[in-house]
C-alpha positions as MATLAB code, in Angstrom:
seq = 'XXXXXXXXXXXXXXXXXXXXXXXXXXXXXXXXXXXXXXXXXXXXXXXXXXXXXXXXXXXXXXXXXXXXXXXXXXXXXXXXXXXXXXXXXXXXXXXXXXXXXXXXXXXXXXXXXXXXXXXXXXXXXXXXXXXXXXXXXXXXXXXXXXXXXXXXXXXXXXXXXXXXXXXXXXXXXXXXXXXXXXXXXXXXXXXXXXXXXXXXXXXXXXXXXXXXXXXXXXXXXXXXXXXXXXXXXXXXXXXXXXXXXXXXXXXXXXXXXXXXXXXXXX';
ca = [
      -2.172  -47.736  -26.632;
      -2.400  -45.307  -28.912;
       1.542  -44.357  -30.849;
       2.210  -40.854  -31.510;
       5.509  -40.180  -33.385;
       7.168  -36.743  -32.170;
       7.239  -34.436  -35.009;
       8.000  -31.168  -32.668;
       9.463  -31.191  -29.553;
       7.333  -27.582  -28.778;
       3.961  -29.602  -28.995;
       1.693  -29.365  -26.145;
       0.799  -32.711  -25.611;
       4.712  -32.824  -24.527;
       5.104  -30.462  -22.000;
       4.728  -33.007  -19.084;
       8.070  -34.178  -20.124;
       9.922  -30.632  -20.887;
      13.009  -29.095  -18.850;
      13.154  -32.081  -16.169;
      16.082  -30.885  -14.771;
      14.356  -27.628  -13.435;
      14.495  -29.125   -9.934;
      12.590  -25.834   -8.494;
      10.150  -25.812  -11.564;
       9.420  -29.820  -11.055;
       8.517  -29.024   -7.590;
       6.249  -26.829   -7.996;
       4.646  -27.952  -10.836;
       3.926  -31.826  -10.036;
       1.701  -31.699   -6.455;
      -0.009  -28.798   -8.201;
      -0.799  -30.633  -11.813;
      -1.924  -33.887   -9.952;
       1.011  -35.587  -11.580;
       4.407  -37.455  -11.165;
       6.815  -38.649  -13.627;
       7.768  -42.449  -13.075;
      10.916  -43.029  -15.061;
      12.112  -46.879  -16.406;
      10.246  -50.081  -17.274;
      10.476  -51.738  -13.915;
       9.308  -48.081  -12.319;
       6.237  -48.087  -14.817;
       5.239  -51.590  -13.980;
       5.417  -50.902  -10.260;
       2.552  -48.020  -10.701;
       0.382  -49.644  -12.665;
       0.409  -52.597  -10.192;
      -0.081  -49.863   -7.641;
      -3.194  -49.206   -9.339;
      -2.029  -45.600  -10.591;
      -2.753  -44.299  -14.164;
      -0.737  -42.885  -16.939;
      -1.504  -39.618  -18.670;
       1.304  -40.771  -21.290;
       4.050  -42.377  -22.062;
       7.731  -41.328  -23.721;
      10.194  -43.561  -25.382;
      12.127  -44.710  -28.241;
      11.577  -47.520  -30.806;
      13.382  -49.769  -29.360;
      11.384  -50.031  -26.084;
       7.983  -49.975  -27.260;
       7.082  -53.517  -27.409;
       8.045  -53.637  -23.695;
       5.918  -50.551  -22.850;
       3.325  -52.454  -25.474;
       3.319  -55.170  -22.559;
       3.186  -53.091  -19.815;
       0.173  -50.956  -20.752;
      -1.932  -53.537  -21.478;
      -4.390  -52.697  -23.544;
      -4.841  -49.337  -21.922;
      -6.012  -46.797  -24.170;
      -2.738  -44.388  -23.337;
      -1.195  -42.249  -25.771;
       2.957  -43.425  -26.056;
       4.848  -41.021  -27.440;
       7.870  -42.259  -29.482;
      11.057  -40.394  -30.912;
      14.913  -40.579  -31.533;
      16.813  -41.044  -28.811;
      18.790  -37.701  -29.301;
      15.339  -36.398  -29.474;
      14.313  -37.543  -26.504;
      17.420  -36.021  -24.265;
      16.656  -32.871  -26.294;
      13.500  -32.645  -24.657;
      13.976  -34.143  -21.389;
      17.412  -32.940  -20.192;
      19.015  -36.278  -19.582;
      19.502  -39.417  -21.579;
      16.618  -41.664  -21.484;
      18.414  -44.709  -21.102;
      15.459  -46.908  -18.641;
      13.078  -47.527  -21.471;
      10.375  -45.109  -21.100;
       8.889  -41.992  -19.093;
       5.642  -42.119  -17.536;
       3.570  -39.148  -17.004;
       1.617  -40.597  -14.397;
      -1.836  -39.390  -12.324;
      -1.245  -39.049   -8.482;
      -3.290  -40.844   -6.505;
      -5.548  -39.683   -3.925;
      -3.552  -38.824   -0.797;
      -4.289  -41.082    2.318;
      -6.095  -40.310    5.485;
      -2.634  -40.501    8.311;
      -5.773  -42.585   10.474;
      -5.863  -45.276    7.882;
      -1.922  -45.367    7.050;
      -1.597  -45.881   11.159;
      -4.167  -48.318   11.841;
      -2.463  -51.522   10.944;
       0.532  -50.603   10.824;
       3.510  -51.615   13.876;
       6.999  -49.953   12.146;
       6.129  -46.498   10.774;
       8.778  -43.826    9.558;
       8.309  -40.102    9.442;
      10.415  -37.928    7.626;
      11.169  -34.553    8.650;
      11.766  -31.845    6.276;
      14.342  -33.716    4.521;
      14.532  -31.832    1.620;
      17.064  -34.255   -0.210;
      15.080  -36.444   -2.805;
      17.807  -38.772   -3.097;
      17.466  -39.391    0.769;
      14.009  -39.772    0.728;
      14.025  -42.235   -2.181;
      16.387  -44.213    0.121;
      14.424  -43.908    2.998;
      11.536  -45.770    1.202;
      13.753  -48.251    0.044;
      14.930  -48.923    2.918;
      11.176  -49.242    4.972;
      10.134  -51.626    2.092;
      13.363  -53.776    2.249;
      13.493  -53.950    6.704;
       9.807  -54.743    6.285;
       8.210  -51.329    7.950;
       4.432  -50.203    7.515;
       4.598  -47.023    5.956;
       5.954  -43.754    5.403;
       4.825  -40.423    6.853;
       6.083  -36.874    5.643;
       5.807  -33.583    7.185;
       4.480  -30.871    5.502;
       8.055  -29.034    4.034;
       9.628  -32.486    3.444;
      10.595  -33.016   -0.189;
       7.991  -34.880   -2.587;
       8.561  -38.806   -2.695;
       6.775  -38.885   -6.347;
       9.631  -36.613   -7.752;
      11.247  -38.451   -9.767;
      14.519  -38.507   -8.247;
      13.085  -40.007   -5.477;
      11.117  -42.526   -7.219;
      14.313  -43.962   -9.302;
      16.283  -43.995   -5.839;
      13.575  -45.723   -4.095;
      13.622  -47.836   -7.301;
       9.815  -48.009   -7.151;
       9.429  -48.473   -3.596;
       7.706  -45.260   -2.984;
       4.454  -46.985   -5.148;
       4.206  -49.667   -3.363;
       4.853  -48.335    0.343;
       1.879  -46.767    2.327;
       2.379  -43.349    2.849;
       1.463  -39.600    3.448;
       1.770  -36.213    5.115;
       1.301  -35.407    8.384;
       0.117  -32.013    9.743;
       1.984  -30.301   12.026;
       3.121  -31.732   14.801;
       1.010  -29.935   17.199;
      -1.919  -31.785   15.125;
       0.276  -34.796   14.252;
       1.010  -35.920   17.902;
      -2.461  -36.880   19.130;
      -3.211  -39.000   15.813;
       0.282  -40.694   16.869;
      -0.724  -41.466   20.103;
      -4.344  -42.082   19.345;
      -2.854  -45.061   17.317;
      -0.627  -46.299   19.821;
       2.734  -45.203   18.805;
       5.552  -44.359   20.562;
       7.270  -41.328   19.256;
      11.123  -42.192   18.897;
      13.194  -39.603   17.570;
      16.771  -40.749   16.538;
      19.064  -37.807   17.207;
      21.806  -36.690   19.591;
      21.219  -36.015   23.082;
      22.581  -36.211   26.559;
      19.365  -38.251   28.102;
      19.263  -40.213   24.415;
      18.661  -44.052   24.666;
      21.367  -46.216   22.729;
      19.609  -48.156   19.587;
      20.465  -51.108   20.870;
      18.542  -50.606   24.309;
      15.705  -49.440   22.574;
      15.343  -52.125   20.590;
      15.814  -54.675   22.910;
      12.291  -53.750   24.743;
      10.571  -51.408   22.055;
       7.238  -51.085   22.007;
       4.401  -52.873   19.890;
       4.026  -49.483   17.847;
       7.186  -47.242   17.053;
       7.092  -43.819   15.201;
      10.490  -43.225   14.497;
      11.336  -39.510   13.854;
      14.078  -38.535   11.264;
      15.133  -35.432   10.529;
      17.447  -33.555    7.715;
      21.074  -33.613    6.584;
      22.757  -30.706    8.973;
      20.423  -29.603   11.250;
      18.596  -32.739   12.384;
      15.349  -32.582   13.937;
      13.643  -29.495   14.541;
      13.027  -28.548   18.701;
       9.061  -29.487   17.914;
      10.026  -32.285   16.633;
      11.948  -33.172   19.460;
       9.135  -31.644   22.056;
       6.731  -33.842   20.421;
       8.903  -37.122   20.803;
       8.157  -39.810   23.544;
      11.935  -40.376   23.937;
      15.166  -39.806   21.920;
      17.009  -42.821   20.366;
      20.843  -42.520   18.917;
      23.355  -44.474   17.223;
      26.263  -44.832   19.223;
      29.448  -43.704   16.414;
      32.736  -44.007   16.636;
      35.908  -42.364   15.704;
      34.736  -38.762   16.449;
      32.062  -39.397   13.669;
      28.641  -37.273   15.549;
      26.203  -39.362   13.175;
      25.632  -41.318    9.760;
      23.450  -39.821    6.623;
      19.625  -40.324    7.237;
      19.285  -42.662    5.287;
      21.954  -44.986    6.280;
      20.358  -43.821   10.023;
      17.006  -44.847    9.168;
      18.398  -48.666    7.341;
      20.000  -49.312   10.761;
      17.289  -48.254   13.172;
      14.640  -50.128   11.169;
      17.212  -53.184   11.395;
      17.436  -53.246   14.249;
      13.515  -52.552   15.653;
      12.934  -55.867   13.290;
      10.683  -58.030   15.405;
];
């Protein structure tokens, strides 16, 4: 690795790591520069396992024997400065170790994603990065296959949704769909059964679902408010709910998603 000490805060070579709490700016620019920021030690390690590369690296003295460690040998610029410089720059204390400005990897083929996989989870324009972080946390934890977005769903490489998935989101499979006038016949090509987990007079209680479910399940979530959208509902197989109680309609999707993948476990 190659230390830089931060003499400016304006340089160039910086900019990667500039304004991060421009939520609107961060989601623009990331897909579009080919990068994502992965943000503490443990995150850091988790991508380079995943086989992705850093750009650079941002910390203080104090971490960069672990970063040191974690790099390898790689031939990746680290830069290093005060900690008060660091928030300066960033936005927000820098209290996980490091900041990794971090290459995206080649998006995957939906095909491939599907073909081994049993338990898959598609998110539907949930715009909430927090939710989607917890989504992927929860798919890794319940032991499902992978992950599939739709086009206007939030980005699981922002970096909120990275922390909250506390890494997950590098080492689950996953991608975006195309619409779901496109999206349906790759489903079914690969055997799923499209369950979407809403409210609904004909919906099927979790429970009963579960009990028979099929070998393959594609189960549909949608976003905070207004749920699933009607295509996403036309395009389902069958509609699954969570019976609630106390006059509550439904949980958070995240919490939704934790306790439909529990209980589809085989």
């Amino acid at each position: 690795m190659r230390v830089v000490r931060i003499e400016a805060l304006e340089h160039p070579d910086l900019a990667d790591y500039a304004r991060l709490t421009d939520v609107a700016l961060r989601r623009v620019t990331e897909p579009a520069g080919g990068l994502y920021l992965a943000e503490s030690l443990t995150v850091i390690g988790r991508a380079l396992r995943a086989g992705h590369e850093p750009r650079s690296v941002l910390t203080s003295e104090r971490w960069l024997p672990d970063v040191e460690v974690l790099l390898d040998g790689r031939d990746v610029p680290v830069y290093v400065g005060a900690p008060e410089s660091l928030e300066a720059l960033t936005g927000f204390h820098l209290h996980r170790g490091a900041l990794a400005s971090m290459h995206r990897p080649t998006p995957l083929d939906p095909r491939l994603v599907l073909r081994e996989a049993r338990r898959v989870v598609i998110v539907e324009d949930v715009v909430d990065h927090t939710n989607v972080g917890a989504i992927f946390r929860s798919v890794a934890g319940l032991g499902a296959d992978a992950v599939l977005v739709t086009p206007r769903c939030a980005d699981p490489l922002y970096r909120r949704s990275v922390r909250v998935s506390m890494g997950t989101v590098l080492q689950v499979p996953w991608t975006r769909l195309p619409e779901w006038d496109a999206a349906v016949p790759l489903l079914h090509e690969a055997g799923f059964t499209i369950a979407a987990l809403a409210l609904a007079a004909d919906a099927v209680a979790l429970r009963e679902f579960a009990a028979t479910a099929p070998e393959r399940v594609a189960l549909v979530v949608g976003a905070e408010g207004d749920g699933l959208t009607r295509a996403a509902l036309d395009a389902a197989d069958l509609v699954v709910t969570i019976p609630m109680a106390h006059g509550v309609d439904s949980l958070n999707v995240a919490a939704a998603s934790a306790v439909a993948l529990y209980a589809l476990q085989p």
